[in-house]
N, C-alpha and C positions, 0 to 999 in steps of 0.2 A: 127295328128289325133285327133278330139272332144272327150274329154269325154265323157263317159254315162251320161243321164239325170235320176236324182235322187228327186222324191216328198217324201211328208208327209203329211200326215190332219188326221186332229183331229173330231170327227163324238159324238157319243152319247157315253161319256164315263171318268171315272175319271180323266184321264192325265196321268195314269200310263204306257203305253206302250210309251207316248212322252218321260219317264224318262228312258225305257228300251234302246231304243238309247244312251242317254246320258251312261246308263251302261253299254254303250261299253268300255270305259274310253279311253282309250290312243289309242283304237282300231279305236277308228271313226276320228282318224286320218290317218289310213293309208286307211280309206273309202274317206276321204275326198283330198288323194292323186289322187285316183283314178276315182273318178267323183263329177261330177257339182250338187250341193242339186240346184236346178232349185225353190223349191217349201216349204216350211214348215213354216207355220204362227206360229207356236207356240214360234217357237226359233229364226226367221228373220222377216224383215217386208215388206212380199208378200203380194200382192193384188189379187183379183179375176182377174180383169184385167187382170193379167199378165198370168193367165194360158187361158183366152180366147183368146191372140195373141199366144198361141204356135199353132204348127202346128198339125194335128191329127200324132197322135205317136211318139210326137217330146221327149217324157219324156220316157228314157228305161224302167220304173219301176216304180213305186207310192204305198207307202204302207199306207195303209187307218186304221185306227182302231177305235174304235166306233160303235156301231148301228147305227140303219137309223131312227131316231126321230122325222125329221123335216121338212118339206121344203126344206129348204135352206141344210143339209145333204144328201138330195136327190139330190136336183139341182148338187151339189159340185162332189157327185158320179159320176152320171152320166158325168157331164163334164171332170171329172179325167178321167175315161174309156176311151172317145175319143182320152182324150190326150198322154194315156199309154199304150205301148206295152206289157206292164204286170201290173196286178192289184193285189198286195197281198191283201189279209186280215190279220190285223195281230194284233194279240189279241183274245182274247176269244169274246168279244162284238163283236168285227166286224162277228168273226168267225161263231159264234152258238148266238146272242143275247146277252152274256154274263148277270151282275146284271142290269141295263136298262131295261134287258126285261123282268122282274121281276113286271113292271109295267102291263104286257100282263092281269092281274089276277085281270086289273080296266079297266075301258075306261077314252077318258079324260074328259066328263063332271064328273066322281065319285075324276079322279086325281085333275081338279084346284077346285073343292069344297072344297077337303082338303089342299088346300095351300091357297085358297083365301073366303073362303065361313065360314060357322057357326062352319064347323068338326076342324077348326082350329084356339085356345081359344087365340094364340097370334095375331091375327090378327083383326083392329078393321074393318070392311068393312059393313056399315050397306047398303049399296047400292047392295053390290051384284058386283061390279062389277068385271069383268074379264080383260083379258089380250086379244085385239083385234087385227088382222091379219093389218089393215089397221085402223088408227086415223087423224084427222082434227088439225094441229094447226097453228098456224098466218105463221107458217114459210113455211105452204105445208101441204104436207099428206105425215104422217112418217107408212109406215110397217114394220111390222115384221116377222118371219118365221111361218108356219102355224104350231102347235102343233098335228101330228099324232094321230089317236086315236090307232094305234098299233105300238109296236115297232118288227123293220125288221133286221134279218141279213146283210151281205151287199151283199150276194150271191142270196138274193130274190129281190134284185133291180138294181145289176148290174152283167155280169159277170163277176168271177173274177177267176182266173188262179191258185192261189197257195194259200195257209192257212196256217201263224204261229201261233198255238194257246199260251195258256197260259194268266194270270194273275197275272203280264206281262207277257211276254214269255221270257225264259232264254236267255241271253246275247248270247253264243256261236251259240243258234238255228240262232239267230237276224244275225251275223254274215257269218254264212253257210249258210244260204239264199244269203246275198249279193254276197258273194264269188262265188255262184252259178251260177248265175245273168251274172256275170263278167266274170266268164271264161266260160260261156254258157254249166254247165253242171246240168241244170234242168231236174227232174226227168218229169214223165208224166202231161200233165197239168191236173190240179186238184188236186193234192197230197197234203198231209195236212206235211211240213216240218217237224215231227217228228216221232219216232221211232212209230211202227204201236203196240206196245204191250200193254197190261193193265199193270197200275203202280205194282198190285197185283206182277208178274212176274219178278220185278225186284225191289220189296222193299228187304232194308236191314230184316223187320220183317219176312219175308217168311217163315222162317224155324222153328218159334214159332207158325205159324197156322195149327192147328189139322188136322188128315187127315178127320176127320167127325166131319164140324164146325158147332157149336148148341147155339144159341146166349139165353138164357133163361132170359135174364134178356137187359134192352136198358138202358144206363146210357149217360149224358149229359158230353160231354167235360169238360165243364167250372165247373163243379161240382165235379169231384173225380181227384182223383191221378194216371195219368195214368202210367205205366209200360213201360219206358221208349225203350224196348228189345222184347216186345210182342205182339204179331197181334191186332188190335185197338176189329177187330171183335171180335175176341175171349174174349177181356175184355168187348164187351157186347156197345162197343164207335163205331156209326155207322161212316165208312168210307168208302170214295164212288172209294176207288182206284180198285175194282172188274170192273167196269163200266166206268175206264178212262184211256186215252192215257197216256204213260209214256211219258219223255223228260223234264221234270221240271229241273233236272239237269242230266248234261253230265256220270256221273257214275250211273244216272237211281235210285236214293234212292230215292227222293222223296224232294222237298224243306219245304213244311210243317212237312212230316213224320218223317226229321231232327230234328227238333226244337218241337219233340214229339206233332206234333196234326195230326188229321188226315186230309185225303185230300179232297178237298173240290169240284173236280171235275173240275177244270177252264182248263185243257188243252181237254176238251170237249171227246167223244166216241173214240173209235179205228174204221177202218171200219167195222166194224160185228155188230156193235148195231145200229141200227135205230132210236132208243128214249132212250136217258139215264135212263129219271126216270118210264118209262117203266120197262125198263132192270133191276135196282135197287128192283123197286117193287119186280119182281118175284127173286132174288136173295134174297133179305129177307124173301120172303114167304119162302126160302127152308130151312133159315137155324135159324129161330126161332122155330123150334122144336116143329110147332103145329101142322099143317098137318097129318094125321094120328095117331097121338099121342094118344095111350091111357090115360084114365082117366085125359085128360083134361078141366078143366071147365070152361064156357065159360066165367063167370066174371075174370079167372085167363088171358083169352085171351084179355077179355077189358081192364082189366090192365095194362097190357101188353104192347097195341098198343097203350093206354092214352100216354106214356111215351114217344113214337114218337111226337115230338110238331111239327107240321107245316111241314106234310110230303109233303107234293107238292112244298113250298118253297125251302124243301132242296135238293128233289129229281131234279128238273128242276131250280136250283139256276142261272144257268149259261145257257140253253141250250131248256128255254120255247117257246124261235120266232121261232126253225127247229124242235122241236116237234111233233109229230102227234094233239097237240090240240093246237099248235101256240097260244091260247090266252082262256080266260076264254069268252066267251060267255054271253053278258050279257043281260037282259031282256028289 
């Protein structure tokens, strides 16, 4: 009997969900007992070619991670889907836009002016020139992939079946997916493979957070001594675990929460939130203790909010392309 067919591609995004594989360790051997990797340029040397001669659905599964930045990650998409019976997403980028779409808050003539134009003091280009789709040289005419002016999910350009979040996503999740796959016991499609709870609900700090939390003061991570045993909230250290799926690791603590920082939101919403930095927003509005507050002044409130640096970066770090304002609007 054949093997399952097994891809991989790599889309708009660090390489770190390629190394999440690899951190199966001794595990993606007993994956690679069980079926044929048909597909993954990162770690073999596959050709486009060779997923245009497969058959439609000849690949049981393909796990995609990255945004959709490109052309050519588009094109790629799209031709994986025809060729796979199941399309993960798998990563936070693929998932929700992940940092890629962090770009959404430029377009690309405001992006290559800062990589190629005057906004960037290392670069000598008195020309002006850019980075062209199509160029002229003696050898032919060489293209390239066409640069998006927005960066996309990969559930808004293809459809895709199931969603491992995370950055990376945890080894054991990476694994109970496959297993899933294999012994054909996949939950509903569209399911996001992880535990549907806020991180809040299963951090080790839970039992340190007040029952009436009142954040009076916003302090930066990288600046004070955090309390290694105490809710980040309650020290006043915004953390976005109110507003994110748990599953980071298999006993539900939290893998940043571990190593004392707070969480950063990369395993994206649980299903009840719509917009994270929505959702965020109005959870901090409740619980900085202004609202209604007597005798408070409004410069103690500018203060206050000064101390949040670069709330829309942090609030939608990971999750601006499936947002309700998918991209900043520009003039």
């Amino acid at each position: 009997m054949a093997k399952p067919k097994f891809g991989f591609y790599w889309c708009s995004s660090c390489g770190g969900c390629e190394e999440a594989i690899v951190d199966l360790n001794a595990k993606i051997l007993d994956v690679a007992e069980k079926v044929d990797i048909v597909f993954w340029p990162c770690a073999m040397d596959f050709k486009y070619d060779d997923v245009h001669k497969m058959k439609d659905g000849e690949l049981t599964a393909v796990f995609i991670n990255g945004a959709i930045r490109s052309s050519e990650q588009l094109e790629m998409a799209q031709l994986l889907r025809q060729k796979a019976q199941y399309v993960i997403a798998f990563g936070a980028c693929s998932q929700i836009g992940g940092i890629p779409g962090l770009a959404n808050f430029w377009d690309r003539d405001s992006i290559f002016e800062s990589s190629y134009g005057s906004a960037c003091p290392s670069i000598d280009n008195p020309d002006g020139t850019r980075p062209q789709v199509k160029s002229q040289v003696p050898e032919g005419e060489l293209e390239l992939p066409k640069f998006h002016n927005t960066v996309k999910s990969l559930d808004q350009v293809v459809e895709v079946d199931y969603y491992i979040p995370g950055c990376s996503p945890a080894p054991y999740l990476t694994m109970r997916a496959m297993e899933a796959i294999l012994e054909d016991k996949l939950p509903e499609k569209g399911s996001v493979l992880a535990p549907n709870v806020a991180l809040c609900e299963q951090c080790s700090r839970k039992d340190s957070k007040p029952d009436k939390l009142v954040m009076r003061d916003i302090q930066r991570i990288s600046l004070v001594d955090a309390d290694p045993e105490r809710c980040f909230l309650d020290q006043g250290i915004l953390c976005m675990g109110p507003v994110t799926r748990a599953g980071c690791t298999a006993d539900g603590e939290g893998r940043c929460v571990r190593v004392n920082m707070p969480c950063r939101g990369c395993y994206g919403p649980t299903s009840e939130i719509l917009d994270v930095g929505a959702k965020m927003t109005a959870a901090l509005g409740t619980i900085l203790g202004i609202e209604n507050e007597e005798n408070v002044k409004q410069e103690e409130v500018e203060t206050l909010l000064d101390k949040l640096v670069d709330p829309a970066g942090y609030f939608y770090r990971f999750s601006l392309p499936v947002s309700i304002l998918q991209r900043k609007q520009m003039e």
